[in-house]
DSSP file (Angstrom, degrees, kcal/mol; ACC not computed):
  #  RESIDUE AA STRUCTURE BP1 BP2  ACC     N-H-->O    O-->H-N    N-H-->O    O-->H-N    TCO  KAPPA ALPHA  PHI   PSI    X-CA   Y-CA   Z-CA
    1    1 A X              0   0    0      0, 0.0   108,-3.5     0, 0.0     2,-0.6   0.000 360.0 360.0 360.0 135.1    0.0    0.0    0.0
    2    2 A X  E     -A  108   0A   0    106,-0.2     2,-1.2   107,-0.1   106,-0.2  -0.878 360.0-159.7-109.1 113.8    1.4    3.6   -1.0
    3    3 A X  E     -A  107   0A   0    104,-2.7   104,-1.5    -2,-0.6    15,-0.0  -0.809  21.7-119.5-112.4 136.2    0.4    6.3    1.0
    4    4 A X  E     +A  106   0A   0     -2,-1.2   102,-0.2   102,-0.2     3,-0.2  -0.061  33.0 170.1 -51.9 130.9    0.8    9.9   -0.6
    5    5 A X    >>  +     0   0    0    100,-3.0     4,-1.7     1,-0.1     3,-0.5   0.214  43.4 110.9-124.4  23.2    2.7   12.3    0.7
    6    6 A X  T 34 S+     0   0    0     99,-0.5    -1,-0.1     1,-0.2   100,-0.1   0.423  78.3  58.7-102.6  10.0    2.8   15.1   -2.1
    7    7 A X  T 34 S+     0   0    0     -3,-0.2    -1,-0.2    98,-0.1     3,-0.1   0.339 119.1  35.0 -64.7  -9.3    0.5   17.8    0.1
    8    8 A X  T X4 S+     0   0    0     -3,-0.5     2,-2.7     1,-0.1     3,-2.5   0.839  89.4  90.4 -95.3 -44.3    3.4   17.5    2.9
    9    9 A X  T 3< S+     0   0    0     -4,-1.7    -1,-0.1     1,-0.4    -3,-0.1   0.345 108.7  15.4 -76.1  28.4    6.4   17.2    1.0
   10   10 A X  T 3  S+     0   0    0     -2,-2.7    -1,-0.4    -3,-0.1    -2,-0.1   0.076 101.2  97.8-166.5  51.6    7.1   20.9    0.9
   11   11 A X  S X  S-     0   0    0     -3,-2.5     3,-2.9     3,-0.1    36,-0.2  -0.637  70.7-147.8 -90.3  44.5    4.8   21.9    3.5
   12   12 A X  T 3  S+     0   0    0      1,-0.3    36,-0.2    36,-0.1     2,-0.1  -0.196  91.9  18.8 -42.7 129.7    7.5   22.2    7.1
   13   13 A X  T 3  S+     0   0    0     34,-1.9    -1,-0.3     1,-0.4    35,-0.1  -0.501  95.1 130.1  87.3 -24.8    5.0   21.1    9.9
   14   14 A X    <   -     0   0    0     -3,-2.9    33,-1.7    -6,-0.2    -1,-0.4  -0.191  35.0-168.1 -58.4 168.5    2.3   19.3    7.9
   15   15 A X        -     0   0    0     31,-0.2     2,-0.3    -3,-0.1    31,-0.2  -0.844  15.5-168.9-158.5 142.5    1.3   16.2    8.9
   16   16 A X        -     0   0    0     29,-0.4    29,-1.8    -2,-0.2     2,-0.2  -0.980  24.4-135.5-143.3 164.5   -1.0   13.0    7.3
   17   17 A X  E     -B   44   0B   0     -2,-0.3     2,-0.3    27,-0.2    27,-0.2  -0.751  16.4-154.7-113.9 154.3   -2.0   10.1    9.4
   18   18 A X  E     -B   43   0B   0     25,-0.7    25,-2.1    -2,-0.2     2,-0.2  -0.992  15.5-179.5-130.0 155.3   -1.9    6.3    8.5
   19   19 A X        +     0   0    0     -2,-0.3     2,-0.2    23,-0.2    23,-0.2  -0.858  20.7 173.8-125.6 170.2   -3.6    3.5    9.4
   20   20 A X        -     0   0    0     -2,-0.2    21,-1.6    21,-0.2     2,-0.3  -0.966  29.3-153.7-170.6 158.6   -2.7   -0.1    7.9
   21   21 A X  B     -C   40   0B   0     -2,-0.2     2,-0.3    19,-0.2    19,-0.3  -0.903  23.6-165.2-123.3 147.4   -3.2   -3.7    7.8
   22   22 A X        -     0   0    0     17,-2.1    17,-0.4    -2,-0.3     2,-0.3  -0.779  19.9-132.2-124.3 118.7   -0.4   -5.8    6.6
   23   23 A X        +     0   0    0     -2,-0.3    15,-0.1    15,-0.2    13,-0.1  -0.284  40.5 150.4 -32.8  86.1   -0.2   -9.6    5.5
   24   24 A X    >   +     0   0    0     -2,-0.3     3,-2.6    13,-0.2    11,-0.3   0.098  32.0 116.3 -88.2  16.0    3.0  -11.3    7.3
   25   25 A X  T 3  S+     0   0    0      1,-0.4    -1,-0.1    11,-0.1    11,-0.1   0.638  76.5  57.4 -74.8  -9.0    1.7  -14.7    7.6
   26   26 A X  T 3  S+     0   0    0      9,-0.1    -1,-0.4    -3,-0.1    -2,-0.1   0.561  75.5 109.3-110.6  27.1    4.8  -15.6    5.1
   27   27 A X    <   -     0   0    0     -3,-2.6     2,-0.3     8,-0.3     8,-0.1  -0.423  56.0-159.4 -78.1 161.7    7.5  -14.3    7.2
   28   28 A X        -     0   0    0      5,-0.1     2,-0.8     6,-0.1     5,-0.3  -0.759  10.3-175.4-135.9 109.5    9.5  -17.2    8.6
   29   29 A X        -     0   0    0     -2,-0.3     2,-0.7     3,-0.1    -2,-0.0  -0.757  64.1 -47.7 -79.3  96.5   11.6  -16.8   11.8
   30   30 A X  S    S-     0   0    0     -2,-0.8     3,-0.1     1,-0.1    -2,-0.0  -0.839 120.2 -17.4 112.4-111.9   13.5  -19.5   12.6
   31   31 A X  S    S+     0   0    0     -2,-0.7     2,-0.3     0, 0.0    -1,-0.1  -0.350 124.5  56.3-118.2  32.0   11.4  -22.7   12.5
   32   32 A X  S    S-     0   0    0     32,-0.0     2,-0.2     3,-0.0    -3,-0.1  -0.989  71.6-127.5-176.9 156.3    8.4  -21.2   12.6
   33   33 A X        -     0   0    0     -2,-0.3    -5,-0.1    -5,-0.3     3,-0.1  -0.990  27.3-179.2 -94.4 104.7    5.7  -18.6   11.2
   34   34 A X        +     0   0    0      1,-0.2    29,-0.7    -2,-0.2     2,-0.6   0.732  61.6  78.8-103.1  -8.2    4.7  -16.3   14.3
   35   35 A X        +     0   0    0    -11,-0.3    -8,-0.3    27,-0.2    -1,-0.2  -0.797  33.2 135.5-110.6 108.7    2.5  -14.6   12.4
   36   36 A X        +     0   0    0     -2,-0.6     2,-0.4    -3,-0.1   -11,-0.1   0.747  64.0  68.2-117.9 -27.4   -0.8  -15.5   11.3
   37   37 A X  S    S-     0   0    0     24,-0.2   -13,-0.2    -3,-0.1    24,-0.2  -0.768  94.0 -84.4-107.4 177.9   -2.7  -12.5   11.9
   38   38 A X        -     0   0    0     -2,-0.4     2,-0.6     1,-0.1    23,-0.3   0.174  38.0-135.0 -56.3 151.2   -2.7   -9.0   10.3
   39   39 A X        -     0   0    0    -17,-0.4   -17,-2.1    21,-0.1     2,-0.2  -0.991  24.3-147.7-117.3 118.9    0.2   -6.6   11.8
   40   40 A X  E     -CD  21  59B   0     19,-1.3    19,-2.0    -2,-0.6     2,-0.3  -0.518  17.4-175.6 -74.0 141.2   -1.7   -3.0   12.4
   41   41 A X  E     + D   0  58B   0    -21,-1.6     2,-0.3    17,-0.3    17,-0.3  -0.861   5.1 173.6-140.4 107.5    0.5    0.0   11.9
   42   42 A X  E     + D   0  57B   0     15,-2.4    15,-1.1    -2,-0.3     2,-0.3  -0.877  21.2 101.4-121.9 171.6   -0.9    3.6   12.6
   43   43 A X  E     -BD  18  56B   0    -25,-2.1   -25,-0.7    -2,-0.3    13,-0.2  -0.840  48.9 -86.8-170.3-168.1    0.9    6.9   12.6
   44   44 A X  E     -BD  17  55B   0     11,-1.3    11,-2.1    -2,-0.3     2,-0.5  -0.835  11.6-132.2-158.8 159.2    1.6    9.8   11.0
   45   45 A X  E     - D   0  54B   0    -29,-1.8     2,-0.7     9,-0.3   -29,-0.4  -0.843  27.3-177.6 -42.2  91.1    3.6   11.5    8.8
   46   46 A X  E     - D   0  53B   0      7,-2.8     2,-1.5    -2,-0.5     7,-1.3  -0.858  29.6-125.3-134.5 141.3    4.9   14.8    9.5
   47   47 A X  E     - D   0  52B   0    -33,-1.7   -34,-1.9    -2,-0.7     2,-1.1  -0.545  30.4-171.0 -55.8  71.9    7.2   17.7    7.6
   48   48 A X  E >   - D   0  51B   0      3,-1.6     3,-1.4    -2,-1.5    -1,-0.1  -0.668  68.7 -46.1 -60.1  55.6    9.8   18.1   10.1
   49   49 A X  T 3  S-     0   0    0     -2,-1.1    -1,-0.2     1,-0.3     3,-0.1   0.441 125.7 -42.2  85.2 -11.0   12.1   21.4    8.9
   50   50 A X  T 3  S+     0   0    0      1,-0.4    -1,-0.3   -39,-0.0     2,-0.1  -0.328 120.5 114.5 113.2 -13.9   11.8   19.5    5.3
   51   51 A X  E <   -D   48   0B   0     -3,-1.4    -3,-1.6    -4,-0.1    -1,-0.4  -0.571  68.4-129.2 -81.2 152.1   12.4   15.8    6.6
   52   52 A X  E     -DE  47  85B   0     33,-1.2    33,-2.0    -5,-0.2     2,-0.5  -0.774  28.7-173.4 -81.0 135.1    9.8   13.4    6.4
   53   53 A X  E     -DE  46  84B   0     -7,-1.3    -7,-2.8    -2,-0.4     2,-0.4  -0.950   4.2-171.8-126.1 129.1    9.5   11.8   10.0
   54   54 A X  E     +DE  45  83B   0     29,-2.4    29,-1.6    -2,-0.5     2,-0.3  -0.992  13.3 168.0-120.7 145.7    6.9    8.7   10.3
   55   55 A X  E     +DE  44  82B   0    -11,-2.1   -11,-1.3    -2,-0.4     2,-0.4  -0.954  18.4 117.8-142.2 149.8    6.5    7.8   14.0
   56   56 A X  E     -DE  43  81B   0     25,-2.0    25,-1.1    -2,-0.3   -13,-0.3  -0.814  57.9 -82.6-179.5-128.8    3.4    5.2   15.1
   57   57 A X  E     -DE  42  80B   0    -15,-1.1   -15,-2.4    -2,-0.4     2,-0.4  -0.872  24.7-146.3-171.3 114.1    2.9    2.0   16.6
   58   58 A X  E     -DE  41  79B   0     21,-1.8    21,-2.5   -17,-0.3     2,-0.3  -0.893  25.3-165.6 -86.7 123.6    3.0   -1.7   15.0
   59   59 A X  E     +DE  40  78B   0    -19,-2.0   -19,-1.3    -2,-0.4     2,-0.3  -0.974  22.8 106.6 -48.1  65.3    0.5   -4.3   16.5
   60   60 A X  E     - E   0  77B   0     17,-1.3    17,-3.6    -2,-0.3     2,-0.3  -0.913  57.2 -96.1-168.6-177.9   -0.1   -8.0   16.4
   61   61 A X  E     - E   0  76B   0     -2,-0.3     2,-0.3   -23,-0.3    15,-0.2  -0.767  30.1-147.5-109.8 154.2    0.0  -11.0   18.2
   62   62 A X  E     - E   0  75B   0     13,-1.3    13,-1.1    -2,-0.3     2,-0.3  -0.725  13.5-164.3-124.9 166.3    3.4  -13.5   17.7
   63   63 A X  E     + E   0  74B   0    -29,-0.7     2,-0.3    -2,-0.3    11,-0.2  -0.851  34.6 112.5-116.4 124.1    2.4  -17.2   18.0
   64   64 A X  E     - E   0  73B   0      9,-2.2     9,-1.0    -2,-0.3     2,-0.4  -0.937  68.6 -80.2 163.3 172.6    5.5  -19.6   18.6
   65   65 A X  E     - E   0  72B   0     -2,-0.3    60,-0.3     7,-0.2     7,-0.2  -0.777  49.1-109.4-110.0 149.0    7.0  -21.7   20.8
   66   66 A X        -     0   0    0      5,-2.5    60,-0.2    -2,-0.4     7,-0.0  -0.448  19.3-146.3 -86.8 150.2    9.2  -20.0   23.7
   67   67 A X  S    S+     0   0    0     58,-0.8    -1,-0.1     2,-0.1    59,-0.1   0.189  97.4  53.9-107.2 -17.5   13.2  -20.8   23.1
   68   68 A X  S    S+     0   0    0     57,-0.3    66,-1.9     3,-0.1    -1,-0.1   0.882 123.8  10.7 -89.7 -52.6   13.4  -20.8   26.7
   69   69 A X  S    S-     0   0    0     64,-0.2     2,-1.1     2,-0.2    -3,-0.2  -0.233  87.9-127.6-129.4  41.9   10.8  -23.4   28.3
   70   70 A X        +     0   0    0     -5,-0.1    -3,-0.1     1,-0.1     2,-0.1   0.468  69.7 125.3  42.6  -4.4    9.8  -25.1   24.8
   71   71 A X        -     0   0    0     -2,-1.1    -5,-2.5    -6,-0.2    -2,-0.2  -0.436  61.8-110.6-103.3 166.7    6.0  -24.5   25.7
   72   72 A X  E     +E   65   0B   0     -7,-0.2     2,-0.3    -2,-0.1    -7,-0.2  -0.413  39.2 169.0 -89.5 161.4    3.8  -22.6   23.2
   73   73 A X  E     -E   64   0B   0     -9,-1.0    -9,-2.2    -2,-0.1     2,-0.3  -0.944  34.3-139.5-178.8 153.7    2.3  -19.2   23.4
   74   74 A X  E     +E   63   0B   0     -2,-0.3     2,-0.3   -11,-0.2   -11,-0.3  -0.970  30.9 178.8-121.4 128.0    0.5  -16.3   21.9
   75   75 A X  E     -E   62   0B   0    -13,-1.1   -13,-1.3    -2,-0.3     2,-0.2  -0.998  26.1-125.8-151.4 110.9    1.9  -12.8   23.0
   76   76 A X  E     -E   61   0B   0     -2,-0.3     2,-0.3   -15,-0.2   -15,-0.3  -0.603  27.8-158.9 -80.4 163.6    0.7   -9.3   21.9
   77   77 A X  E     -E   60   0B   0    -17,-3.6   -17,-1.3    -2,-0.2     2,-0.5  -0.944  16.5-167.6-132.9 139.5    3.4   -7.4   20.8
   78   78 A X  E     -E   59   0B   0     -2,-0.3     2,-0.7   -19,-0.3   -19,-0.2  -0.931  12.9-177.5-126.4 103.2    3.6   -3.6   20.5
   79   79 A X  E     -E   58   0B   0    -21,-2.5   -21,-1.8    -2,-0.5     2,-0.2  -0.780  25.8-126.0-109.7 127.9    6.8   -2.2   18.2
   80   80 A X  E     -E   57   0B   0     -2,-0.7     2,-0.8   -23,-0.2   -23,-0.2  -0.438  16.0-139.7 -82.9 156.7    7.4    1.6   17.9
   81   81 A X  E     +E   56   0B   0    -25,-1.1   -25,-2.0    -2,-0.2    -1,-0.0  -0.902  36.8 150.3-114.2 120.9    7.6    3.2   14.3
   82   82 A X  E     +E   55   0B   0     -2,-0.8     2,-0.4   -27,-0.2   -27,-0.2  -0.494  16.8 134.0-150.1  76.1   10.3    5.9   13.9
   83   83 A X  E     -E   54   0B   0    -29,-1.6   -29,-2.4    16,-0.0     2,-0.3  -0.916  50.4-127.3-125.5 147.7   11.8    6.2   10.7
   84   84 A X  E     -Ef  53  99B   0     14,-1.7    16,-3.6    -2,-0.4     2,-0.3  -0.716  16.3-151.1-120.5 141.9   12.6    8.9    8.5
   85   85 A X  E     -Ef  52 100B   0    -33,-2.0   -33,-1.2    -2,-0.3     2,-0.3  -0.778  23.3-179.9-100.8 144.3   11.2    8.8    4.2
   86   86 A X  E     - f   0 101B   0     14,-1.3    16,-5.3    -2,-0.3     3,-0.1  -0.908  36.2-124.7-126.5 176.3   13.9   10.9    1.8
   87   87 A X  S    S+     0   0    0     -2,-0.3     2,-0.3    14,-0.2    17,-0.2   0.404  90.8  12.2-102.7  17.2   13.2   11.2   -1.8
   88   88 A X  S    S-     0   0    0      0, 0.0     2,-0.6     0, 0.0    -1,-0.1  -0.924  79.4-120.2-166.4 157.4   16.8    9.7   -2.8
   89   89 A X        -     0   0    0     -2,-0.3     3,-0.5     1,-0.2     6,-0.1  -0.937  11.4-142.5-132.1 154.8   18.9    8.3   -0.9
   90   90 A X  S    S+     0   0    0     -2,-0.6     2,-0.3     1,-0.2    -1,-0.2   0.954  86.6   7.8 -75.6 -52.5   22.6   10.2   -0.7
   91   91 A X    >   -     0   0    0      1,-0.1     3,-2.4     3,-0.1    -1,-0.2  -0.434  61.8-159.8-146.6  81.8   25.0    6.5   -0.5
   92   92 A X  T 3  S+     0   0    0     -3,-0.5     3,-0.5     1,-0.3    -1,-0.1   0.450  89.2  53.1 -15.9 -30.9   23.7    2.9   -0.9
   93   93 A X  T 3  S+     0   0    0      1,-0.2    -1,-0.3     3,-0.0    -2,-0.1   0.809 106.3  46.2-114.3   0.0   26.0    1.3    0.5
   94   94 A X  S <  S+     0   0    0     -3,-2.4     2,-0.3     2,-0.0    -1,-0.2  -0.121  86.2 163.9 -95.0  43.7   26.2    3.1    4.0
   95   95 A X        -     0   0    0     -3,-0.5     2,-1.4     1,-0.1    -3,-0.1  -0.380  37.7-136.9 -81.9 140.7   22.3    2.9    4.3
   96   96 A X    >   -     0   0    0     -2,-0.3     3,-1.5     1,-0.1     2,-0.6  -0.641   9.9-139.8 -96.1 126.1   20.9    3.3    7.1
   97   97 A X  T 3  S+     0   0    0     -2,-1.4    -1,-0.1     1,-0.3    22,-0.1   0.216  98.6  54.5 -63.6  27.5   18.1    0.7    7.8
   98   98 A X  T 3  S+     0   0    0     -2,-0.6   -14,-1.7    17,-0.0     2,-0.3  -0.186  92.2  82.6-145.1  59.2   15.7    2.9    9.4
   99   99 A X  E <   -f   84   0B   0     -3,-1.5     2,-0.5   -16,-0.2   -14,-0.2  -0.990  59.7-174.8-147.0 139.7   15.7    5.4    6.4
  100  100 A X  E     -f   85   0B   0    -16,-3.6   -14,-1.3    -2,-0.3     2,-0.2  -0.991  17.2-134.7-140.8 131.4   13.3    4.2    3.5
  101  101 A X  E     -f   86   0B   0     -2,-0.5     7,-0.4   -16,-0.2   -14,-0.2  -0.587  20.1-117.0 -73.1 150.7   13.1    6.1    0.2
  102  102 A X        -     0   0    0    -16,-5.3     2,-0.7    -2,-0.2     5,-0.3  -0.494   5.9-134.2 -98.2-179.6   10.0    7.0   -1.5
  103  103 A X  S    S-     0   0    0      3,-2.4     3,-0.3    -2,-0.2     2,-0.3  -0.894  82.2 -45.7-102.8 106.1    8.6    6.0   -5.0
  104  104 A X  S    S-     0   0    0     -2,-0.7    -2,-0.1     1,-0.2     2,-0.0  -0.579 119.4 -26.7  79.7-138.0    7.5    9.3   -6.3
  105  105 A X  S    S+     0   0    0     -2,-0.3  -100,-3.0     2,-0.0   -99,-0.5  -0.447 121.4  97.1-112.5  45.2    5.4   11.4   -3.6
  106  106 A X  E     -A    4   0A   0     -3,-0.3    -3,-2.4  -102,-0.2     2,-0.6  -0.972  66.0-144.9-144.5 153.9    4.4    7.9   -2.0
  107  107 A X  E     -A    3   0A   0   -104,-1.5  -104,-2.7    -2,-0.3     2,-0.7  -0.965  27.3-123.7-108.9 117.2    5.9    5.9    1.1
  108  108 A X  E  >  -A    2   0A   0     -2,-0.6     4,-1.5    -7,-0.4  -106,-0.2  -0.681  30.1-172.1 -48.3  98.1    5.7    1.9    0.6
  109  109 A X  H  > S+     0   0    0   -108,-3.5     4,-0.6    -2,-0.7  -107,-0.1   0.506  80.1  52.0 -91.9   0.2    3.7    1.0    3.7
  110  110 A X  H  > S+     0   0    0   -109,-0.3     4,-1.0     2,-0.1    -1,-0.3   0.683 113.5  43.6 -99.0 -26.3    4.1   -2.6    3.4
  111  111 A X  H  > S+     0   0    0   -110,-0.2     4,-1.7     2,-0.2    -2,-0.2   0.791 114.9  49.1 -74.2 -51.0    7.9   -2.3    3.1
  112  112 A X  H  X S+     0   0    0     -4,-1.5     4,-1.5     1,-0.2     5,-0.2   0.903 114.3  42.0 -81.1 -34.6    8.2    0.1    5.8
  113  113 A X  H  X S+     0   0    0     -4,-0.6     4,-1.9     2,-0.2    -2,-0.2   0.802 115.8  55.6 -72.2 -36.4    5.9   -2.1    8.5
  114  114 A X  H  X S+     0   0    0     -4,-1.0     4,-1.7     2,-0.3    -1,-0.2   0.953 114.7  39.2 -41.4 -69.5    7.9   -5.5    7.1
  115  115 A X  H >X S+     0   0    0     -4,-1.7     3,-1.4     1,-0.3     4,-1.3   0.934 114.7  49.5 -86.4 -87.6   11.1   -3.9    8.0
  116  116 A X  H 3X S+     0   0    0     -4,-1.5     4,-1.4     1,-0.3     3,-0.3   0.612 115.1  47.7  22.0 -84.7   10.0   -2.2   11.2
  117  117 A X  H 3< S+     0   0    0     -4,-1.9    -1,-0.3     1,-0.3    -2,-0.2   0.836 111.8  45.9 -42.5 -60.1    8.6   -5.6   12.4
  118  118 A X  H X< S+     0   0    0     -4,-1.7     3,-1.3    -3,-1.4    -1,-0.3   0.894 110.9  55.3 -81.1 -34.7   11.5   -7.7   11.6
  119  119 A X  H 3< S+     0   0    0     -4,-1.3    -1,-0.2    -3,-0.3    -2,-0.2   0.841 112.8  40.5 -40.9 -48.0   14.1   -5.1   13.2
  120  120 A X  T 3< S+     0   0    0     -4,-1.4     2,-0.5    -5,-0.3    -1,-0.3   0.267  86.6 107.7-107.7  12.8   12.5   -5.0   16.4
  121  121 A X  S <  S-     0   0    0     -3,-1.3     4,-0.1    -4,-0.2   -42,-0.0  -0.907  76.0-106.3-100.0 138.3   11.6   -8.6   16.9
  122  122 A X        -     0   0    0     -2,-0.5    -1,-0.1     1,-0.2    -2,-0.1   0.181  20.3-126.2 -69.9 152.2   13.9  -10.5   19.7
  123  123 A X  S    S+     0   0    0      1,-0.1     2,-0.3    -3,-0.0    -1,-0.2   0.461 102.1  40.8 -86.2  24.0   16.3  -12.8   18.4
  124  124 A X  S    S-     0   0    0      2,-0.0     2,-0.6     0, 0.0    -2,-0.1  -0.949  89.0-130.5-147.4 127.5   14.9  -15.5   20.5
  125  125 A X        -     0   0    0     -2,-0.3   -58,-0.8   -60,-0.3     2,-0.4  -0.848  27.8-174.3 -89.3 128.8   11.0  -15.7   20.9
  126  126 A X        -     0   0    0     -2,-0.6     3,-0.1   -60,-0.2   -60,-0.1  -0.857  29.9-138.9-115.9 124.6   10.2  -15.9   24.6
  127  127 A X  S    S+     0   0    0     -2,-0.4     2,-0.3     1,-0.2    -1,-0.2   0.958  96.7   4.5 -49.9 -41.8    6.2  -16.5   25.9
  128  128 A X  S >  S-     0   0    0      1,-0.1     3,-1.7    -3,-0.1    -1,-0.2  -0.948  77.5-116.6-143.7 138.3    7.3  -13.8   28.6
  129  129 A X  T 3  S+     0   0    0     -2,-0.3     2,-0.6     1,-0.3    -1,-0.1   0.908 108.3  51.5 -45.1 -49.8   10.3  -11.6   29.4
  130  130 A X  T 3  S+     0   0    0     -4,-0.1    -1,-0.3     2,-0.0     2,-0.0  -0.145  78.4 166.1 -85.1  35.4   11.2  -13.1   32.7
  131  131 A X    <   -     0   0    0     -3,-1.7     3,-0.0    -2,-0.6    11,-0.0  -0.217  27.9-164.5 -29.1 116.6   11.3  -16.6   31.6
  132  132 A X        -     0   0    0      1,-0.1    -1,-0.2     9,-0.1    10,-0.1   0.851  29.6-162.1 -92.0 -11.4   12.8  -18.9   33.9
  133  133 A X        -     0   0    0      8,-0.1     9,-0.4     2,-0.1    10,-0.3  -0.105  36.7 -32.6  80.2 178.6   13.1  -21.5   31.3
  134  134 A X        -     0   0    0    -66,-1.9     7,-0.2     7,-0.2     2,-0.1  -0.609  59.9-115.2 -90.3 133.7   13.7  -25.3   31.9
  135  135 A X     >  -     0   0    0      5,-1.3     4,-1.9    -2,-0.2    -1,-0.1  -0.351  25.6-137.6 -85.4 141.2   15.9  -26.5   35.0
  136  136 A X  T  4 S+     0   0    0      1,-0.1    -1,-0.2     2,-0.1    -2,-0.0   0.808  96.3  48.6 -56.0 -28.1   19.3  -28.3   33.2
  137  137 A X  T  4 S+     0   0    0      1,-0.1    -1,-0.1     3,-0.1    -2,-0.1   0.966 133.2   5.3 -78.0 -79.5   19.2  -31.4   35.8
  138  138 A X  T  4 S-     0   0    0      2,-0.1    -2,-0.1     1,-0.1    -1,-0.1   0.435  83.8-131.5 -96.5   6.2   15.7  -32.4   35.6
  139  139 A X     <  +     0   0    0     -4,-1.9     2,-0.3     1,-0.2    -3,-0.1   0.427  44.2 155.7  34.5  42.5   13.9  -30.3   33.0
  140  140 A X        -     0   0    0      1,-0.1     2,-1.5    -6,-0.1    -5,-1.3  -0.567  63.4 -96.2 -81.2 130.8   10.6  -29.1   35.0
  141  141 A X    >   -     0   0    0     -2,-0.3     3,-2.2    -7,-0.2     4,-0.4  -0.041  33.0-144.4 -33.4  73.8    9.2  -26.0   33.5
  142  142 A X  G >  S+     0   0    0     -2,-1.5     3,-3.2    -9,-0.4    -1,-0.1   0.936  91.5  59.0 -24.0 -63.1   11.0  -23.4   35.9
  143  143 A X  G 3  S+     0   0    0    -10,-0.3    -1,-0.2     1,-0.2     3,-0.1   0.892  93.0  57.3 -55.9 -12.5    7.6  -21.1   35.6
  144  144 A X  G <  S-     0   0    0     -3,-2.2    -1,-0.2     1,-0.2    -2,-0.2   0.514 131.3 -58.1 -89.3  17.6    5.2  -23.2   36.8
  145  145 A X    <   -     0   0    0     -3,-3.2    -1,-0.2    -4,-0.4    -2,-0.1  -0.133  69.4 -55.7 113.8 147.0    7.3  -23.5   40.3
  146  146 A X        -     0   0    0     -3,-0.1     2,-0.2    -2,-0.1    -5,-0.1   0.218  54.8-126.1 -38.8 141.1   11.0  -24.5   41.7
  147  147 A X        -     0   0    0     -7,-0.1     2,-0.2     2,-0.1    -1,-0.1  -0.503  17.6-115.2 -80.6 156.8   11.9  -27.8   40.8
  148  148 A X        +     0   0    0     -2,-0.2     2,-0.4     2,-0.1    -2,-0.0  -0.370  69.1 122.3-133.1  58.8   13.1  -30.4   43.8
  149  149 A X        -     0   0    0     -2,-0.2     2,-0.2     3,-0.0    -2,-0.1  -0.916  62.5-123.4-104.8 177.5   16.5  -30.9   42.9
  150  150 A X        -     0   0    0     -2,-0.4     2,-0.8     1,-0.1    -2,-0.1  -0.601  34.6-108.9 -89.2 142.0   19.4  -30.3   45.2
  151  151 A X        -     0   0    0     -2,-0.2    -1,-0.1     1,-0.1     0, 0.0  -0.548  34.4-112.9 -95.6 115.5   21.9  -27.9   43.8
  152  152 A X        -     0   0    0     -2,-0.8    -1,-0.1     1,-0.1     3,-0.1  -0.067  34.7-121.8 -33.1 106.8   25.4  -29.9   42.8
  153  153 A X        -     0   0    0      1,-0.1     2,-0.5     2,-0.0    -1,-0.1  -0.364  34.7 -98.7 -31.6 119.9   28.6  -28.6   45.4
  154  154 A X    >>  -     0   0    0      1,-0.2     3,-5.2    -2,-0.1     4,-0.7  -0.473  22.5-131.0 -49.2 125.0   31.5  -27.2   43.5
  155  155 A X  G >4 S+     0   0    0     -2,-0.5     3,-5.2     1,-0.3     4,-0.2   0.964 110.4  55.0 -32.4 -65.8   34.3  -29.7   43.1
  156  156 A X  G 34 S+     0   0    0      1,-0.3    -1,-0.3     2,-0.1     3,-0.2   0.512  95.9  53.9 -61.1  -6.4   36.2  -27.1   44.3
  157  157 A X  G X> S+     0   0    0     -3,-5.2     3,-2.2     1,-0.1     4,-1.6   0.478  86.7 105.3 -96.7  12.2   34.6  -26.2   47.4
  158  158 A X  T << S+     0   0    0     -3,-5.2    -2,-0.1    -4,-0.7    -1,-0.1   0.725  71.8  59.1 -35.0 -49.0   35.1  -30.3   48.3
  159  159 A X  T 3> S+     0   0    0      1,-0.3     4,-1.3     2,-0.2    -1,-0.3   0.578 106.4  43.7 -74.2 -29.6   37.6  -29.8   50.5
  160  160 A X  H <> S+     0   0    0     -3,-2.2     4,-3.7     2,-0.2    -1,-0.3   0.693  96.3  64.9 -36.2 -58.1   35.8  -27.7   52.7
  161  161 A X  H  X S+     0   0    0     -4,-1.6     4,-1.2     2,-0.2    -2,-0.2   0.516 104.1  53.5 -71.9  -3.2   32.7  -29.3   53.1
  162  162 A X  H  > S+     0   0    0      2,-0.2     4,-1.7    -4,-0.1    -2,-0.2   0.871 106.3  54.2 -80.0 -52.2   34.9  -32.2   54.8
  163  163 A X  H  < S+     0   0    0     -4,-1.3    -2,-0.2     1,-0.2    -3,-0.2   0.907 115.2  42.6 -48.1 -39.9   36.4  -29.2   57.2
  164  164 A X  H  < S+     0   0    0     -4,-3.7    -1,-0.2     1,-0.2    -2,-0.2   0.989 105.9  59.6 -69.9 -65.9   32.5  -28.5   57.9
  165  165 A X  H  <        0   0    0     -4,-1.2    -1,-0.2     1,-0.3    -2,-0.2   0.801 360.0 360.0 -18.7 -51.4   31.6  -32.1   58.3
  166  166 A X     <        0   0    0     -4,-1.7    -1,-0.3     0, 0.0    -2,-0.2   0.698 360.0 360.0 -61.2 360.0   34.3  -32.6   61.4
């Protein structure tokens, strides 16, 4: 989807708002597809001094299985959009990925929301930030509660734990 931008783009302080749905269901990260519904993006678009600044909010829900504690989970996800549109861009090969040219007087909104999405998604998908993950001895699910093994003495404190014994 192209939204127009040729009433701002020599307008300093105008502004146009967007709203969007975009299809990611073919993205793949990893082993997996985490996205099966639409990723919402809304904003705006504003003349900033002559730069174009788009600032909003990306949407959706991730589906996928946690890297941490194997178990499956569905998570909304909230990504900010803050990227700046030029109408050429100055040196290919030191581009900077959160600067998107436009085609004409139009911003690619499927391009920009893609790239936005995939930037800011973890490299590890986790059901929850504070995962405690799976315990290495006996492999009970750390969130659902402590586990009941005893934690393994350093070799190295051996010698000690004889001195305590006497």
């Amino acid at each position: 989807m192209l939204l127009g931008l040729s009433k701002i783009i020599d307008c300093p302080g105008a502004s146009v708002p967007f709203s969007t749905s975009v299809d990611l269901s073919d993205l793949r990260y990893g082993n997996s597809y985490p996205v099966t519904e639409s990723v919402k993006a809304e904003g705006n678009v504003r003349n900033t001094a002559g730069v174009l600044v788009m600032t909003g909010l990306i949407t959706t829900t991730i589906h996928g299985t946690c890297d941490r504690c194997a178990s499956d989970f569905d998570r909304d996800i909230e990504f900010p959009i803050d990227v700046v549109l030029v109408t050429e861009l100055a040196n290919e090969e030191n581009e900077d990925e959160w600067v998107f040219p436009l085609e004409g007087d139009s911003a690619d909104l499927e391009d920009i929301v893609r790239t936005v999405f995939v930037l800011n998604l973890d490299s590890k998908l986790l059901c929850k930030d504070d995962c405690q993950g799976l315990c290495c001895r006996c492999g009970k699910n750390l969130n659902e509660g402590p586990c009941n093994c005893q934690k393994e003495l350093d070799p190295r404190f051996a010698a000690l734990k004889q001195l305590l014994e006497k």
